[in-house]
Structures are given as C-alpha cells and as structure tokens.
Wavefront OBJ file of the C-alpha trace (Angstrom):
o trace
v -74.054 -36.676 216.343
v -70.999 -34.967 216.769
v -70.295 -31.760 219.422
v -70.098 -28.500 217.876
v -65.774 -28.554 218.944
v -65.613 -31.410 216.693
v -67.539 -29.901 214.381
v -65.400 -27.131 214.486
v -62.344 -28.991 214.301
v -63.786 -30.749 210.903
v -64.697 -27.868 209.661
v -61.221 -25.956 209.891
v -59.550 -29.640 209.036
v -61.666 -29.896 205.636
v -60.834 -25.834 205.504
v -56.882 -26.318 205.288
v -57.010 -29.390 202.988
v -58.939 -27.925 200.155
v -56.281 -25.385 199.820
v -53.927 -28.166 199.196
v -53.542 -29.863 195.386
v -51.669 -32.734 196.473
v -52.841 -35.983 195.991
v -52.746 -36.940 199.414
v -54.282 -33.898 200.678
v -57.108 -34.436 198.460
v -57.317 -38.572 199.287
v -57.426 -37.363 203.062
v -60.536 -34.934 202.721
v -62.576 -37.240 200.965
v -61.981 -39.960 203.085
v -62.869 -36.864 206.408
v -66.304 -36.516 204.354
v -66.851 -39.947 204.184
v -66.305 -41.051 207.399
v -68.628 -37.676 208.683
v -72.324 -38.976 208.205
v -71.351 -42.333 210.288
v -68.833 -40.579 212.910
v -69.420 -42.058 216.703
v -66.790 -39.528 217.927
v -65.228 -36.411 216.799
v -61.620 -37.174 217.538
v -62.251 -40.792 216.000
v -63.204 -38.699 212.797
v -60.308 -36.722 212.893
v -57.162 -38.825 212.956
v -58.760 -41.612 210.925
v -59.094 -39.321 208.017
v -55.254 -38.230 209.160
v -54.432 -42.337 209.034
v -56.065 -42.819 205.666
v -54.139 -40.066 204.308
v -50.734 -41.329 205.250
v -49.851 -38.151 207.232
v -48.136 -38.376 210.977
v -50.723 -36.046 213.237
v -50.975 -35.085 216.704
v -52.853 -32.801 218.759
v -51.202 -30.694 221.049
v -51.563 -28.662 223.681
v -50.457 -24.851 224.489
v -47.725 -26.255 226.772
v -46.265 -28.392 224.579
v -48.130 -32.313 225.577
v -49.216 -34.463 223.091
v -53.029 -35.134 223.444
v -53.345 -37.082 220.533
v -51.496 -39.116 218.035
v -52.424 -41.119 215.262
v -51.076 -44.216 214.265
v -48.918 -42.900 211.205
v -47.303 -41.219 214.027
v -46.872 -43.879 216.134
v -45.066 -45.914 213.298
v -43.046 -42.726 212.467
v -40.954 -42.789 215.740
v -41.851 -46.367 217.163
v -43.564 -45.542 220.558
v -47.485 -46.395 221.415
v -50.105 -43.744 221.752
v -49.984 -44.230 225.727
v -45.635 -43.669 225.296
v -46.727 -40.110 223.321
v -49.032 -38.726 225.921
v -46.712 -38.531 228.778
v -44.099 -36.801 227.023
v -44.307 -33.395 225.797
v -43.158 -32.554 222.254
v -39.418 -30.884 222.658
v -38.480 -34.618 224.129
v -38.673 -36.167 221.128
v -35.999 -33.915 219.334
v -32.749 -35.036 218.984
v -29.736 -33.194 221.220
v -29.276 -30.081 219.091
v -32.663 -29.684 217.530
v -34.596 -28.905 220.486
v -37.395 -26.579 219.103
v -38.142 -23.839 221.416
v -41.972 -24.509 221.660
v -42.650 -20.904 223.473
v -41.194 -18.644 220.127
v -43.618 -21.214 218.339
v -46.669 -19.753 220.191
v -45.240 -15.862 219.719
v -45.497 -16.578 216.274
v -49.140 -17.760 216.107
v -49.458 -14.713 218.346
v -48.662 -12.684 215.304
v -50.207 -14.532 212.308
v -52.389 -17.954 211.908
v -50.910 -18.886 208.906
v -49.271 -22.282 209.295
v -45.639 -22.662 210.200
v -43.657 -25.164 208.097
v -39.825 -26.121 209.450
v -37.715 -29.376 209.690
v -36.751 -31.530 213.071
v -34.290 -34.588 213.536
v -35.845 -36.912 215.977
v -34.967 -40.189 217.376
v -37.292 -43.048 217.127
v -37.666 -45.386 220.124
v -34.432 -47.451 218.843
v -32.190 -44.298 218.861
v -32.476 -43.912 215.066
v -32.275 -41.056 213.285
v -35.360 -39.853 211.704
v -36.341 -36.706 209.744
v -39.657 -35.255 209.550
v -40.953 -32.223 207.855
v -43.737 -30.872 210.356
v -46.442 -28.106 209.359
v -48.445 -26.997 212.586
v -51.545 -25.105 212.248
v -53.529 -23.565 215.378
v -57.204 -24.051 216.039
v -58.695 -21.899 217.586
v -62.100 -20.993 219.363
v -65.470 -18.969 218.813
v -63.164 -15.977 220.206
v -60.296 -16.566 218.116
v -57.923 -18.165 221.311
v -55.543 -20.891 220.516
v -57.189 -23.867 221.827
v -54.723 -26.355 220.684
v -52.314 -26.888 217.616
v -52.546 -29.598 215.000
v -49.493 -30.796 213.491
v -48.878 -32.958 210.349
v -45.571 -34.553 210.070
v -44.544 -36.214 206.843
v -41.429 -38.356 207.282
v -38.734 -37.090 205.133
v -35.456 -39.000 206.540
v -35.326 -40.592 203.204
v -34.828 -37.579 201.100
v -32.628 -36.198 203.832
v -30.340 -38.842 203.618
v -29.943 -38.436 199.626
v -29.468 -34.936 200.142
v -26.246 -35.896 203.111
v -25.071 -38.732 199.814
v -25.186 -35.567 197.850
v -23.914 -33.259 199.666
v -21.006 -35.923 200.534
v -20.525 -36.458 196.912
v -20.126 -32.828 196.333
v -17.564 -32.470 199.300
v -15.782 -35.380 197.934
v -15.854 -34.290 194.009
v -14.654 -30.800 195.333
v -11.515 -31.913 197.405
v -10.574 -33.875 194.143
v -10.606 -30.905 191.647
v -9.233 -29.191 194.314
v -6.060 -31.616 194.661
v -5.734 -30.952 190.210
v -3.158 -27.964 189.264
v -5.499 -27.352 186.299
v -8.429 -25.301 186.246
v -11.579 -27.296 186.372
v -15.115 -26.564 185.857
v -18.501 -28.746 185.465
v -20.670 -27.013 183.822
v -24.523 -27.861 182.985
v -26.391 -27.923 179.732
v -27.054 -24.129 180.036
v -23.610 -23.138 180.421
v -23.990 -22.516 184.303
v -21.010 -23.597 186.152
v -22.291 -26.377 189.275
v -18.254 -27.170 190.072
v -15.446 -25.198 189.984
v -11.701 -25.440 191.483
v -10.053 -22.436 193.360
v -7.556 -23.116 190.159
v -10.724 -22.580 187.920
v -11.901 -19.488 189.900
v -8.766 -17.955 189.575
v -8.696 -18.156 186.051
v -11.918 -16.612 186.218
v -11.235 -13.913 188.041
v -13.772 -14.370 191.062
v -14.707 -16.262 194.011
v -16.102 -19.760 193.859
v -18.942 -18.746 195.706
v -19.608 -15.904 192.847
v -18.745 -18.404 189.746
v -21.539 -21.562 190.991
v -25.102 -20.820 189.360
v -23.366 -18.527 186.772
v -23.059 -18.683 183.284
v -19.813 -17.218 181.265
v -22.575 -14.336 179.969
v -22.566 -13.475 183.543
v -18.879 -13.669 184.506
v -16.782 -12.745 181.393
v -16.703 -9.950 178.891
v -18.430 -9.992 175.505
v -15.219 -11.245 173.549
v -14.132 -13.848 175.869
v -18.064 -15.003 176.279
v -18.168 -15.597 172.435
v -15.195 -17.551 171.835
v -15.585 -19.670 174.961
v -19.375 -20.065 174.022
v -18.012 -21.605 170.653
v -15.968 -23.497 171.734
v -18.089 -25.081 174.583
v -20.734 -25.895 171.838
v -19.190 -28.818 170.057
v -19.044 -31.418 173.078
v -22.376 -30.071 174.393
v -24.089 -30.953 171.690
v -22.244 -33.530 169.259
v -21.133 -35.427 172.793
v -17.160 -35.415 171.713
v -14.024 -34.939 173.329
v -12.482 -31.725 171.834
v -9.713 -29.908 172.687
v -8.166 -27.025 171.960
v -5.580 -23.861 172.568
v -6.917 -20.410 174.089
v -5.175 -17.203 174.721
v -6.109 -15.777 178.384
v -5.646 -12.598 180.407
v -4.965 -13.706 183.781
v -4.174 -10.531 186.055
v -2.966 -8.507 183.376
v -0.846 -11.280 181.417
v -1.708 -12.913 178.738
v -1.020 -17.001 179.040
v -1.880 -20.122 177.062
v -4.484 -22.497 178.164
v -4.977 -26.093 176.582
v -8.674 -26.799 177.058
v -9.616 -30.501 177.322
v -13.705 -30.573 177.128
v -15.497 -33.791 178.284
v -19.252 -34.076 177.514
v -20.564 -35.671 180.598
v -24.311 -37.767 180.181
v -27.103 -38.423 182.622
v -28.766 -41.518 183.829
v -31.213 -41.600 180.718
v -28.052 -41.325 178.518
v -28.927 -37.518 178.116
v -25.999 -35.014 177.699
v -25.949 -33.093 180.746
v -23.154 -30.672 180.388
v -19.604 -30.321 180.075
v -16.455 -31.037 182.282
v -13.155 -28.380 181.382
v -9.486 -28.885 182.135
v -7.654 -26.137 181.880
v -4.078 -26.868 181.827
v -1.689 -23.898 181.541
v 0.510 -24.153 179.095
v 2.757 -20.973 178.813
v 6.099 -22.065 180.519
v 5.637 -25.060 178.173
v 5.188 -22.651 175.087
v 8.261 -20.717 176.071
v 10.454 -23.339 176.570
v 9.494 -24.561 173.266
v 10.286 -21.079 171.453
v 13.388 -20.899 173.820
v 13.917 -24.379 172.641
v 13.195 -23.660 168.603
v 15.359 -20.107 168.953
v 18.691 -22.377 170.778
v 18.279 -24.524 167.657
v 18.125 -21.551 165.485
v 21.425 -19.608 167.047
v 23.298 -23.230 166.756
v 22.369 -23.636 163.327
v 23.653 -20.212 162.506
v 26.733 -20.771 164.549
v 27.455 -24.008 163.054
v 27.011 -22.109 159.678
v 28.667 -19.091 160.610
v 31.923 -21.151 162.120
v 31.916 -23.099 158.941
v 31.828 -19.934 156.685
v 34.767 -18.257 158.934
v 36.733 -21.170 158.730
v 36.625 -20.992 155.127
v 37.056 -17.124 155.111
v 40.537 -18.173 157.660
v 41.346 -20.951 155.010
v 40.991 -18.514 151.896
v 43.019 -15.662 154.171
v 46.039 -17.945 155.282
v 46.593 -18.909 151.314
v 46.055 -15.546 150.222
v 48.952 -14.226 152.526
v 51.559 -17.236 151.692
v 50.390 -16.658 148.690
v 50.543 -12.778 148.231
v 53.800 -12.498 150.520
v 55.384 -15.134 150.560
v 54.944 -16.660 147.663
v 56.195 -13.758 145.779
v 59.138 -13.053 148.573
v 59.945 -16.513 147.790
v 60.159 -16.187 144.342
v 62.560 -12.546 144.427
v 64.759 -14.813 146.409
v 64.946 -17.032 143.835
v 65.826 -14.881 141.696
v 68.078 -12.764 143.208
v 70.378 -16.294 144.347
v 70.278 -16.865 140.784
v 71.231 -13.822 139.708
v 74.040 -13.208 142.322
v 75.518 -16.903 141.684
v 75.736 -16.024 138.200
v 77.229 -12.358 139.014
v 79.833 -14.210 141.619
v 81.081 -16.503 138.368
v 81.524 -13.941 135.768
v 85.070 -12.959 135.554
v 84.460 -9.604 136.292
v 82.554 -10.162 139.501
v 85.750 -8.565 141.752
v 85.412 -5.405 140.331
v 81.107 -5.335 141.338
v 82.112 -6.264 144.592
v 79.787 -3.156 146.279
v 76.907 -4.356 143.751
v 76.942 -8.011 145.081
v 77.075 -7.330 149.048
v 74.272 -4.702 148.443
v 72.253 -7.690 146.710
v 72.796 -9.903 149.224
v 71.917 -7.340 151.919
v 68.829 -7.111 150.058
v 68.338 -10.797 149.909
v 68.941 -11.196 153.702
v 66.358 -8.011 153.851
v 63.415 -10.109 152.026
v 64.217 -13.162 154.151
v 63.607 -11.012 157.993
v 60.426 -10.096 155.629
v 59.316 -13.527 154.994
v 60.000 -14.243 158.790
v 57.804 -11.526 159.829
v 55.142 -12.552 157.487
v 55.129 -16.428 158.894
v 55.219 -15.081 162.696
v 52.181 -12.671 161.573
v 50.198 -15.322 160.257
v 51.291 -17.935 163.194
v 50.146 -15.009 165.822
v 46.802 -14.680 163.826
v 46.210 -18.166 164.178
v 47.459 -18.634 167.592
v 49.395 -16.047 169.604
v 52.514 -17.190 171.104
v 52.518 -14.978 174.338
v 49.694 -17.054 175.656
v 51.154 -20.424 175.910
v 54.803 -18.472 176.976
v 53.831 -15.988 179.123
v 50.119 -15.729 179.802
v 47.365 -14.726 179.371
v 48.020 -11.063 180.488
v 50.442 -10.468 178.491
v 48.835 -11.608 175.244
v 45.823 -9.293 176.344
v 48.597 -6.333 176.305
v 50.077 -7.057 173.411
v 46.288 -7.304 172.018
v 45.840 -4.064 172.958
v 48.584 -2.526 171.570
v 48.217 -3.880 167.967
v 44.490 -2.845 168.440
v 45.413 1.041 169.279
v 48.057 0.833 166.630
v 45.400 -0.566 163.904
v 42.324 1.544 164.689
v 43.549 4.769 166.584
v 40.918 3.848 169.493
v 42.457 4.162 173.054
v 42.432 1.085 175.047
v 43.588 1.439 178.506
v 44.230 -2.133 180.520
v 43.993 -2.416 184.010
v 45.660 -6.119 185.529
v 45.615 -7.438 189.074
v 48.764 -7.410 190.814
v 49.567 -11.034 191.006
v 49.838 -12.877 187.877
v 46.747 -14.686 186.508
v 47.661 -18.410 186.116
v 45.110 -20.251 184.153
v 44.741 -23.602 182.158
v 44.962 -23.618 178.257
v 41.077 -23.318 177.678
v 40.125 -20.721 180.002
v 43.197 -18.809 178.746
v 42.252 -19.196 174.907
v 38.595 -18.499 175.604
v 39.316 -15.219 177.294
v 41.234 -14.430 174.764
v 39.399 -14.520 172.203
v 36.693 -13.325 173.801
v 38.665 -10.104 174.422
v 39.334 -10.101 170.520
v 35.697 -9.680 169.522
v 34.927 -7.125 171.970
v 37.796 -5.609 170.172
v 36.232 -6.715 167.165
v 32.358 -5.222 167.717
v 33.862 -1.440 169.302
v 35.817 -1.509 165.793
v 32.862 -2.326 163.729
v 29.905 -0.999 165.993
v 30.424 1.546 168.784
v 31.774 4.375 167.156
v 33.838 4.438 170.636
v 37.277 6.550 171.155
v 38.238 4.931 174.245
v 38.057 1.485 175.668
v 38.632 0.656 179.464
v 39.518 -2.768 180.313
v 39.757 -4.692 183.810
v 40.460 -8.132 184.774
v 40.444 -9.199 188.660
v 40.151 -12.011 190.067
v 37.614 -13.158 193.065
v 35.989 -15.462 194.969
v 37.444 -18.606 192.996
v 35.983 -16.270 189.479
v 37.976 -14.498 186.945
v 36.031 -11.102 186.119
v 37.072 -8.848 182.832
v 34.938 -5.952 182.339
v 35.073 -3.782 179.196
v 33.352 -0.060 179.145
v 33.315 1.574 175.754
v 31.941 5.545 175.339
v 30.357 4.635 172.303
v 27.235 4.845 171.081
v 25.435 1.741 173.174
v 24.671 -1.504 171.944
v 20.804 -1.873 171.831
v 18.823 -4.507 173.314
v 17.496 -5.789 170.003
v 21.382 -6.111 168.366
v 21.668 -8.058 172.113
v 18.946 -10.566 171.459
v 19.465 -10.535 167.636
v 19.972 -14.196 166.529
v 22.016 -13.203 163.466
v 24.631 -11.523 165.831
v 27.204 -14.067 165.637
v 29.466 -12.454 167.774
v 28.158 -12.010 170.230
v 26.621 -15.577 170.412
v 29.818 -17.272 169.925
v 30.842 -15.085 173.415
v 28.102 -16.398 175.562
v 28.811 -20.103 173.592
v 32.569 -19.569 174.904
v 31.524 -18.716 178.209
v 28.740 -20.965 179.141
v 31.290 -24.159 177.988
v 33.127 -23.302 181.043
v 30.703 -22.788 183.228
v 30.553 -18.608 182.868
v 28.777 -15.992 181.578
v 28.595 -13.073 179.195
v 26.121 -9.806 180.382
v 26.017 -7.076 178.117
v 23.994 -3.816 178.662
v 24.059 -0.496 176.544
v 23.241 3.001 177.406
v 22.091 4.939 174.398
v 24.972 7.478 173.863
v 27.334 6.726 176.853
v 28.750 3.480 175.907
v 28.401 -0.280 175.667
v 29.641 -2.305 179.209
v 30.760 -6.070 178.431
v 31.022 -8.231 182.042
v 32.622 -11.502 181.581
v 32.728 -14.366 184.003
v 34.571 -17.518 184.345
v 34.927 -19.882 187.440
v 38.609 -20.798 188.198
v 37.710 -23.849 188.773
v 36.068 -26.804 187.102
v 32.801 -27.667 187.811
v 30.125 -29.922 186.239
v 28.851 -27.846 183.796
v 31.927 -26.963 182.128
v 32.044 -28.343 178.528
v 35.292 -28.575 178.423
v 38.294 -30.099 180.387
v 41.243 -27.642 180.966
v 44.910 -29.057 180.743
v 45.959 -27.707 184.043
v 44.386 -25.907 186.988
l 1 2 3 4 5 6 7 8 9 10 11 12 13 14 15 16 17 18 19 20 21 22 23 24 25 26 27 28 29 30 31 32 33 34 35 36 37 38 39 40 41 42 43 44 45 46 47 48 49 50 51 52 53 54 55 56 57 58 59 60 61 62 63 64 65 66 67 68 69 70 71 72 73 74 75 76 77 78 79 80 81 82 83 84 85 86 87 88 89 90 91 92 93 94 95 96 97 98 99 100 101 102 103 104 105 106 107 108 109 110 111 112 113 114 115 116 117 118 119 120 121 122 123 124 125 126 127 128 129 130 131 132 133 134 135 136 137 138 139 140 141 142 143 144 145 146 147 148 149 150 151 152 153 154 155 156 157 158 159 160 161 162 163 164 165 166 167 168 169 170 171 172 173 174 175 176 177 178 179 180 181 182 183 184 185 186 187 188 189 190 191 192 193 194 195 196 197 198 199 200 201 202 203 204 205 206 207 208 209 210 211 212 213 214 215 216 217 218 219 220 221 222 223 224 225 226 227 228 229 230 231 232 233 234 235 236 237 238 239 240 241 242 243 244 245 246 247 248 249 250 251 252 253 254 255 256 257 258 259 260 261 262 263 264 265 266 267 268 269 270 271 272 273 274 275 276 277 278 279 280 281 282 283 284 285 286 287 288 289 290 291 292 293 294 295 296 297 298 299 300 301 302 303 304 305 306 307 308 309 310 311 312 313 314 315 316 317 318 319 320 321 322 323 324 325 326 327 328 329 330 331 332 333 334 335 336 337 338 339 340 341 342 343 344 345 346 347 348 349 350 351 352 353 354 355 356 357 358 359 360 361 362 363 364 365 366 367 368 369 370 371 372 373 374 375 376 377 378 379 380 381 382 383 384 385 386 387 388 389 390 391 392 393 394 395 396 397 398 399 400 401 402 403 404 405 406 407 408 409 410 411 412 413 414 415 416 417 418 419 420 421 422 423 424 425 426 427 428 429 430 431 432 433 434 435 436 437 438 439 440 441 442 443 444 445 446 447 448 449 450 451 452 453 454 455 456 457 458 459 460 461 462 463 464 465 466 467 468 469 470 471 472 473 474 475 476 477 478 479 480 481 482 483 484 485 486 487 488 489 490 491 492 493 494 495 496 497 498 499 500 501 502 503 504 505 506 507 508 509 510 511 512 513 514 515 516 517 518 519 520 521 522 523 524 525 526
C-alpha cells in the first residue's frame, strides 16, 4: 500500500494532468492509474508515470537540491541520477541564465498556480540545451510548500529554428537594407512582415510601426484603394506586374515604378507579395527636360531656317528696291547725258549737263550707302576693325536714332580684346536685347554695362519697362530668347533673365575669356 504523502502526491499529480488536453499529458495519467493498484513505492509510481510520458521531472527541494530525477531527465542533460543529487538546481544553468531560485519561492508565496519560463543549460558535454520548465509546488495538509515538482520538456530543437530564423531575418533585413529602393514583403493579408528604412520612409513611419500592419492601417482611404488594386493581381493570379504610381512623400509629389513579385510557400501556395519601389522622378524630369531640349531645337532649327529665308527675301528686296532702280536712273541718265554731250547744241546747255551729272554722282554716294547698309546688316564692319566696343556704340546709336528709346552705355576703361566668336556672339546678343525692349518692354530707357572680371566678360542690360514674365522666360516658342542662351552656352556662358512686374526687365550675360571644354566653338584668337 502506498503512504498517505504518496498518496497525496498522486493525487495532486493526476490533479494537474487532467487539466491538460495534450496528448502526452493524457498518455502520462493513464499510465499513473495504471501503475497505482500494483505500486511497491510511491516515488517509484511517480516518475515512472513521468518516464512513460516522455516528460524530464525532478523533485526538488525548498533550497534548491534535486531529490529526484527521472530518467527523461537524466538523458536530457547527460548526468546519472547519483550526478543530479549532489548538485542543486541553479548549477545546471548556463553562465547568464542563472535563475534566481529564492524570487521563485516569493512567487509561490503569492499564488500556487504553476510558473512556466525558459532556461539554457549545458549538458554534461558542454552542449547547449534548451528546456521549457513548468514547476508546480506541493504542498501539505496545512498548505506549506513541501517540495516543488518540475517538468521540463526539451525544446533546444525549436530554439535553434527560431536562432535559423531569426538569423534569416537579420540577414534578409541587412540586404533590403543595402537596396536604394523601397522594399516591402508583404503576406497574403496585406500585412507587411519586411520592410526597408527606404520602404518606411515612403511610408511615412517607423519600421517598428509598419511590421504586423496592413496599408488599411497605415495609409489614407485613397492611397489604401489604389495600392489595394494594384497589390491584387500578383496575389492572386501569381504574376509579375508592374506599374507607375504617383506618391506624396513629405509634401511632394514623386513617381514610383512598382515591381510586384508574388512569392509561394513550401506547398507551392502563394504566400504574399514582395514590392520594389524604385523612384523614378529625377528620371521623369530628365526625360521631359530631355523631350522639351528637343522641342526648343526643333523650333530653333525651324525658326533659323525661316529667318534665313526672311534675310534672303530682305537682301533681294533692297538690291532690288534700291539698287536696282538706282541702277537703272543711272542708266538712264549716262544715256541721256551722252546723247545731250553729242548734239550740236550741247555748249550752250552747259549748266543743264553738270547739274545732271551732279545728280548722277548724287545717286551713285546713294547706291554706296545702300551696299554699306546692307553689308553692316549682315555683318558690321566696326567689329572686325575696331572692336567689339565700338560696334556696341555705334549699335546704340542707330538704336536711339530708330526707336526714340534712350540707351545709355557704360565701357570699362581698358579696351576689351576678344576673339572673332565671342565678339560676334556678344554682339548679337546685344542686338536682340535691343530687339525684345523694341518689341516687348514698353521701356524709355535702357542702361547698359560691360566689365570685365575674374577671366569673365559680364554685360548687364536694365530696362524700366514693363518686366518680362516668367512664363514669356520659359516659353518654348520664344525664339529669342532661346537663341541667347544657345549663343551663350556654345561658349561656355550663360544668359539669366529676371523681370519685375512694372520696374523693368534685367538681362545678365556671361562669357569666360577663355576657352574651356565646354565651349562649342573654337575662337580665332585669344
């Protein structure tokens, strides 16, 4: 027969396993109530019923010593029974994990429900091994805790998965993290299980507030619906799509290109989705930026071949006009005065012949005028004889005398010596601003300055017009203005031009002195 303490023991053993649905719970009370009607010895009862069950158990005392372990336990950690009961339980645990056995007794001070926790111990070789421990008190007729009963159920196994996992994870994350683009792994519900800090910042939160959610969670009720949609396709069909999306990302919107891979599970079971999200916006711009060069140059090309035309039709309309027809009353007149001069009477018209030839010599100085007009149109003289200065003057003085509009030069004190295509490109350059306060600016006065410094030449022009705006600035279709910043930028330079709405229009060119590699053309001469 068994003592009433073993009884007891039984009784609170079979107790604590009926409340238990596991399989091996279960297996281990009916093999306690079998071995009961034959028992020669309570403890013998006890930890066979613990053996047949598969569970690690040992009795322990208040003070921590092991005063009985069954065999499960000895094969857990590799030492005999004897080894176990001359060491006391905080021995076992490995450096680091030493459980502090007298906060374990303040707690079944408290409460006797079970405690549950995990331990790393070292087997008799030194090897690692994890157990998942549940200890129970027992106590006595008075309700004193006579000793504790622990199960332990080796768990090393799942422990080391969980470190593979966990590695796995660390590894997965410091790739993504090493990716520009924004990427996220998301599961078959939409919640997000990887995410870059790329990803999170696209977002808009933390990583640690992004893992677990879904988009429902995280974004607003626009942005949830269209990324919904267009999450739904791989998810479910299990293809590769991808597509363009318009994002605000701290208060600007950018271009995404989203690249969604379905990813499967071990069964062959879609799982979820991976994203790349590769921002595409510079990209974008460059390619407008790109398409609207093109556009300008294709206007410019047009626009240079309509104005050569317009030159071509102007040039044969003036020979034509002038001196075509001075030409031809020359002709005439030496026809008519050789046939004066050989008429017998042609002594007596003497007055009447030297006033026709004065008149004659008059429509030649004419015709002169007329070619040197059209020659300084086409090409002034002054700036391949004297400079570029003084063809800028001169400019200015046939603009004041043409249009009424003041325009006040202001030179450096040394002369400006420049090669043939700087000199020709600030020229003209100066001739459309000319040109566009004419046309545009509704200006009375024009200020000009040209210095020179720091290896640059500078000319500044400051209308008091009416401003240029900044959508004439950017406008494609103004010609003008393009073919300025074309003329500049060949040699390395550039055109700024800023407006204020009824105090005037400012013009700032610049133009290195010297060539560098970006010029587009070669000058003559430094």
């Amino acid at each position: 027969m068994m003592s009433s303490s073993a009884v007891g023991i039984l009784g609170w053993l079979k107790r604590m396993w009926l409340g238990k649905k596991s399989s091996a719970a279960m297996t281990g009370v009916s093999q306690l109530m079998a071995f009961e009607p034959i028992a020669n010895s309570d403890e013998d009862i006890l930890f066979v019923a613990l053996d047949r069950a598969g569970i690690g158990a040992a009795l322990i005392s208040t003070d921590g010593k092991f005063l009985r372990v069954n065999q499960s336990m000895c094969d857990m950690l590799q030492y005999s029974t004897q080894e176990f009961l001359v060491k006391e339980f905080f021995e076992l645990t490995r450096s680091g994990e030493y459980l502090d056995w007298s906060r374990l007794l303040q707690h079944f001070v408290k409460t006797t429900d079970p405690c549950q926790f995990e331990r790393c111990f070292e087997d008799r070789n030194g090897q690692i091994v994890w157990l998942n421990m549940i200890v129970s008190p027992i106590r006595d007729n008075q309700k004193r805790s006579i000793t504790y009963l622990a199960q332990f159920h080796n768990i090393t196994k799942y422990k080391r998965n969980e470190q593979i996992a966990r590695y796995s994870q660390d590894l997965l994350q410091g790739i993504i993290e090493g990716i520009p683009d924004a990427v996220f792994v998301k599961d078959s519900e939409g919640r997000y299980l990887l995410v870059n800090n790329a990803g999170a910042q696209l977002i808009g939160h933390d990583i640690t507030e992004v893992i677990g959610k879904t988009d429902r969670e995280l974004a607003t009720a626009e942005d949830t619906s269209r990324v919904l949609s267009l999450d739904e396709s791989p998810a479910k069909n299990g293809v590769i799509v991808v597509n363009e999306l318009a994002l605000t990302v701290e208060g600007m919107t950018r271009a995404f290109l989203f690249t969604k891979t379905p990813y499967r599970n071990q069964a062959g079971d879609l799982s979820g989705v991976v994203v790349v999200a590769h921002d595409i916006t510079n990209h974008r711009r460059s390619a407008e930026n790109l398409e609207n060069s093109r556009a300008e140059l294709r206007a410019l090309s047009a626009r240079l071949q309509s104005v050569r035309e317009e030159e071509r039709m102007r040039i044969a309309r003036e020979i034509h006009d002038e001196l075509g027809q001075l030409l031809t009353g020359l002709k005439i007149d030496v026809v008519s005065l050789g046939k004066k001069i050989s008429e017998p009477s042609a002594k007596k018209n003497w007055e009447q012949l030297r006033d026709r030839t004065q008149s004659i010599a008059n429509s030649i100085n004419t015709a002169i005028l007329t070619v040197r007009k059209i020659s300084i149109e086409l090409r002034p003289g002054l700036l391949d004889a004297v400079g570029l200065t003084a063809a800028i003057d001169w400019q200015a003085k046939e603009f004041e005398k043409r249009t009424g509009i003041k325009c006040k030069l202001k030179f450096p004190q040394e002369n400006i010596v420049l090669d043939q295509n700087r000199s020709i490109a600030i020229f003209r350059i100066f001739q459309e601003i000319l040109t566009n306060v004419t046309r545009h600016s509704q200006a009375t006065e024009v200020n000009v300055e040209i210095e020179e410094r720091d290896s640059e030449l500078f000319l500044e022009a400051v209308d008091n017009g009416r401003g240029i705006t900044a959508s004439e600035f950017s406008n494609p279709k103004s010609l003008g203005l393009l073919g300025m910043r074309e003329r500049a930028l060949l040699l390395g330079g550039e055109v700024n031009i800023r407006g204020v709405q009824g105090k005037g229009t400012t013009v700032l060119v610049r133009i290195p002195l010297e060539n560098k590699p970006s010029d587009g053309i070669p000058s003559s001469h430094q």
